[in-house]
N, C-alpha and C positions, 0 to 999 in steps of 0.2 A: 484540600478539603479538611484534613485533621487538624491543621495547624487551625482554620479560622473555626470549627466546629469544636475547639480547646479555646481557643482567645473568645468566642464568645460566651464559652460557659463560664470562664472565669467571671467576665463583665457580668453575668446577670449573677452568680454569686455575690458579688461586692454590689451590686446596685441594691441587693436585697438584704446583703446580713451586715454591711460599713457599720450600720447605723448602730445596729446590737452589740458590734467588737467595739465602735469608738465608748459607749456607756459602759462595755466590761472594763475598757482597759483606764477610763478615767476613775471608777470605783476601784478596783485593783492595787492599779500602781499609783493613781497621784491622789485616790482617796475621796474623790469628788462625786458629789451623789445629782444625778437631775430628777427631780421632781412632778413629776406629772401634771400637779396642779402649776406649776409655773409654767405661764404660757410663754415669758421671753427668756428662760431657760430653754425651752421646746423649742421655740424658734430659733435659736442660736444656734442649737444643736442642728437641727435641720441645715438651715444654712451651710455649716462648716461641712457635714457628712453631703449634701449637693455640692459644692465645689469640688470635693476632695473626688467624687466621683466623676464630675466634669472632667478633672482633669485626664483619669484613669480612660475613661473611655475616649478623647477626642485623643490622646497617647496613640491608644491602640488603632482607632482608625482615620488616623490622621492626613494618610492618604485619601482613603477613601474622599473624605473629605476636601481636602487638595484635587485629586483627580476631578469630581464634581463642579468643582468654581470654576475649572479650567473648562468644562465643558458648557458653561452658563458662558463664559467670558468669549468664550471661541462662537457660539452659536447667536448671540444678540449682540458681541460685539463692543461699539461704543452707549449704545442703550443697554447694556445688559441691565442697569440697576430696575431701569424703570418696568422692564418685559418680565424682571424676577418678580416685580413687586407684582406687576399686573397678574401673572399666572399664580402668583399665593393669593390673592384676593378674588380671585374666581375662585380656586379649586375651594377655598376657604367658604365661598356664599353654597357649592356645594355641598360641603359637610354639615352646613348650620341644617340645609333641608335636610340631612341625612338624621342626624339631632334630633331633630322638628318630629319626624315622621317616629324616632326610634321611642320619644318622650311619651308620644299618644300611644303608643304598644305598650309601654312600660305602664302608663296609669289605665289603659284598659284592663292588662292582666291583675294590678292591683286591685282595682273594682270588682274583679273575679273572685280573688283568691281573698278578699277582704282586709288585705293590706293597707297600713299607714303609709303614710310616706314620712320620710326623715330629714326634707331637706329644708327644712326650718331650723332642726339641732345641728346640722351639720352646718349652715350657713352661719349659725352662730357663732361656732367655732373657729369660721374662718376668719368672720369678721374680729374675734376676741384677736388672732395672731396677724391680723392684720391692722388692727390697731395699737399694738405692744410693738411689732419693729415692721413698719410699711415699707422700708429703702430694702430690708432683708427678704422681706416676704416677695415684694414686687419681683426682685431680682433675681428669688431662688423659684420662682412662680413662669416667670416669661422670659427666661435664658436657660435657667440650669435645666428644669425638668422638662423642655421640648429638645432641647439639645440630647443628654440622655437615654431621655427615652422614645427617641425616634431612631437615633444610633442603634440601641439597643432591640428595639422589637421590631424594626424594620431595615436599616443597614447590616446587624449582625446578622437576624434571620434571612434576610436575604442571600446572606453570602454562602447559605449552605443549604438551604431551601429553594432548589432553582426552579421547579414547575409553580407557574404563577398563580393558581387558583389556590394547591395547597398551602401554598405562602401565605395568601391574603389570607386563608381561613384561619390556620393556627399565629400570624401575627395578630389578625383580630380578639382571639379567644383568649393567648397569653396575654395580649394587652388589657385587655377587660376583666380577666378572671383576677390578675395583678391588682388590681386596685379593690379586690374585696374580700380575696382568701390569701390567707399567710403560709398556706401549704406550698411550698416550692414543689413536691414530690411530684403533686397535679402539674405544675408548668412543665418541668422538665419529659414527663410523660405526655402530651402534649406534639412538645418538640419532636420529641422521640420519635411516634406514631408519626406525626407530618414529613419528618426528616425519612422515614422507611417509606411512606408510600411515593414520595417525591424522586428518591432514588430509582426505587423499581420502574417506576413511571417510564423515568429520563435513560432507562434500559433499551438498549435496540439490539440485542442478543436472545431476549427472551420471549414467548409469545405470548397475548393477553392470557392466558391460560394460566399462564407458567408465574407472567407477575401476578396475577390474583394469587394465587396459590402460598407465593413467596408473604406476598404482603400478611393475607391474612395472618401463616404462620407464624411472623414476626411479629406481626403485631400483639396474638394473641401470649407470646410467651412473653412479653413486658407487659401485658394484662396482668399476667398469673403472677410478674413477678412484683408487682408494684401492687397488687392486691395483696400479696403477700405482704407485706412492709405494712400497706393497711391496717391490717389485720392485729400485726402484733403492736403498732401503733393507738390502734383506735379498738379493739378487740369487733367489739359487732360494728359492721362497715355499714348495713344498711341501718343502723339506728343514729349510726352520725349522719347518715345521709339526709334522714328523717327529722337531724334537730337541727341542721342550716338555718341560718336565717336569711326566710324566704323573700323579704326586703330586699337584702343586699342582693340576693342571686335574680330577681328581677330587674333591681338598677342597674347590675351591670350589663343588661343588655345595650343599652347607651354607650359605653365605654367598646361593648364588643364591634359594634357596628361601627362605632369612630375607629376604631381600630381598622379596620376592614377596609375603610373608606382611605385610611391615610397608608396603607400599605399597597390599596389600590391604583394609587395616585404614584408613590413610590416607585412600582411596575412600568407602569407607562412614561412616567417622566425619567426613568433611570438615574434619577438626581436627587440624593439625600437631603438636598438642602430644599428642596420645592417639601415635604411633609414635616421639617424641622420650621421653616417659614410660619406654614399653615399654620404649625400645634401653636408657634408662640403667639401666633396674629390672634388664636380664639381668647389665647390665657392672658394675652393685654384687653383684649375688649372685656373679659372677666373681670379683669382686676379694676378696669375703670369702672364699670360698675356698681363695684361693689364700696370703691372710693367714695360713691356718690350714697350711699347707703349707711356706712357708718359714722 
């Protein structure tokens, strides 16, 4: 349990800050500046910092990964190819409903709370780095980052988050929360809290009593202590809370519930490569698209 609860914090270290050492150490040491406004500098960059991480994480759970195929191979056999594809492209029209339904919550509470939506500027952007390098973008789009980050938010947490509800809930949240706040503190906190109540849970020593008791306890003093860090971080916690943008923390409920869905899917198929399938089959129908659009 220490060893994979250390190998996966490294991973999500490096899946999150690669990208910020590889820009330090080309300004640094070889003097090279990237550019913000250059869109096939960004892509470039991206590209190189997804592989580089590709490879970091298929390294580390390389078995993982081996074990899985072996049990795809062993269970359909001489059809495996076709019963893999078959079970991604179910689980797959699943998720789109899960999408579907997560989209109209998303623009309801916007309608509420009197929110834009962004995904005009956003589509543009992607469309801008997707017509500057389309063999890099396609490829760091519908390989690198389902492979990544299904290893990552659902093979690593899996491997140390054994009660399956707590699992789906915080591989959902860090997955979703990941793509809209830069705070690691908040992920890792997260974990943290999932990772305590999971444990206590998966306890047959103690009584419901005893783990409420434990949990709470625990939990509440990585409250105080990550409030703390807040605090001398952000000084008034609840006036950053209050200047979020309320945009972003509404879209990602989309990403939360994909998340949830594909950690979901994770649990019951015990096969990394059925939610790594799924993520890449949405981000090619994505990318096709959007092919047709620009």
């Amino acid at each position: 349990m220490k060893k994979e609860i250390i190998k996966g914090s490294l991973c999500l270290l490096v899946f999150h800050y690669l990208a910020t050492i590889a820009v330090l150490i080309m300004n640094l040491v070889f003097h090279i500046t990237i550019h913000a406004e250059n869109i096939l500098e960004l892509v470039v960059l991206d590209f190189s910092v997804s592989a580089a991480v590709v490879i970091i994480m298929v390294g580390n759970y390389y078995e993982l990964i081996m074990e899985d195929l072996k049990k795809i191979k062993e269970k359909w056999k001489n059809s495996f190819i076709k019963e893999f594809l078959k079970k991604v492209i179910i689980a797959f029209l699943l998720m789109y409903a899960v999408k579907y339904v997560s989209a109209i919550v998303v623009q309801v509470l916007s309608m509420l709370l009197g929110l834009e939506s962004t995904t005009v500027e956003n589509q543009r952007l992607i469309e801008e780095l997707l017509a500057s390098a389309p063999a890099m973008m396609i490829i760091s789009s519908c390989l690198f980052a389902p492979v990544t980050e299904e290893l990552l938010f659902r093979g690593a947490l899996g491997k140390v988050i054994k009660n399956k509800w707590v699992f789906i809930a915080v591989s959902g949240l860090t997955f979703g929360l990941m793509h809209v706040t830069g705070s690691m503190l908040l992920i890792f906190e997260i974990i943290a809290i999932g990772l305590i109540i999971s444990l206590t849970l998966n306890r047959k020593d103690l009584s419901k009593e005893s783990k409420m008791i434990l949990s709470v306890t625990l939990i509440t003093v990585i409250l105080i202590l990550c409030g703390g860090i807040y605090y001398f971080q952000y000084g008034n916690l609840i006036a950053k809370i209050l200047s979020l943008d309320l945009t972003e923390v509404v879209g990602s409920i989309v990403y939360i519930l994909m998340g949830c869905f594909l950690a979901y899917v994770y649990r019951q198929e015990e096969n990394i490569l059925i939610p790594i399938g799924v993520h890449a089959f949405n981000n090619i129908l994505s990318m096709i698209l959007l092919l047709f659009t620009i």
